[in-house]
N, C-alpha and C positions, 0 to 999 in steps of 0.2 A: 231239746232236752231242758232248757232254762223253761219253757213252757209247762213242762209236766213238772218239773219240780215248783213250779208257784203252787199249778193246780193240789200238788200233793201237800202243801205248806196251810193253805187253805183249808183244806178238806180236813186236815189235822187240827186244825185251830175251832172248826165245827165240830168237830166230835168233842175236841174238849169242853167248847161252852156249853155243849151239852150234857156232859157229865157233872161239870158244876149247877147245872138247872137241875138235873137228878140229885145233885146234893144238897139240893134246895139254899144256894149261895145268891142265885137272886133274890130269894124273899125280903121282903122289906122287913119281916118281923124281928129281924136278927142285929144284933149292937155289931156295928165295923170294929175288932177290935185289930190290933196284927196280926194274930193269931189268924183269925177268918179271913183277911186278907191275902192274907200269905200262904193260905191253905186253898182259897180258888183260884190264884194265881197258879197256884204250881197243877193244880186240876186243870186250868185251862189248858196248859204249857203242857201239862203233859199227856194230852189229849185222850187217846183211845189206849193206854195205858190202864185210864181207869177200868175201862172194862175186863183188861184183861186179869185185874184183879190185886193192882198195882191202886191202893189207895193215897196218896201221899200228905200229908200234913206239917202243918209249918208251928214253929214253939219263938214267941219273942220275949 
């Protein structure tokens, strides 16, 4: 069980960086503000969320 739950912990944490790469939070063309920080953090975190239509964003 502690096995599949890492596997699923992982697997979530991929989907999310990859929602943050769809919302183009890697691009280097972007100023780090908190805001954007706090907006791909909670994209990462909240992984496959994003897709389901669950966009989240952060206000500092």
């Amino acid at each position: 069980m502690k096995n599949f739950a890492m596997f699923f912990v992982i697997i979530w944490f991929l989907f999310g960086a990859s929602a943050a790469d769809d919302r183009g939070f890697f691009d280097s063309g972007y100023t780090r503000t908190c805001s954007h920080v706090g907006t791909a953090a909670l994209t990462v975190v909240g992984g496959p969320l994003y897709y389901a239509g669950l966009k989240p964003s952060a206000y500092c």
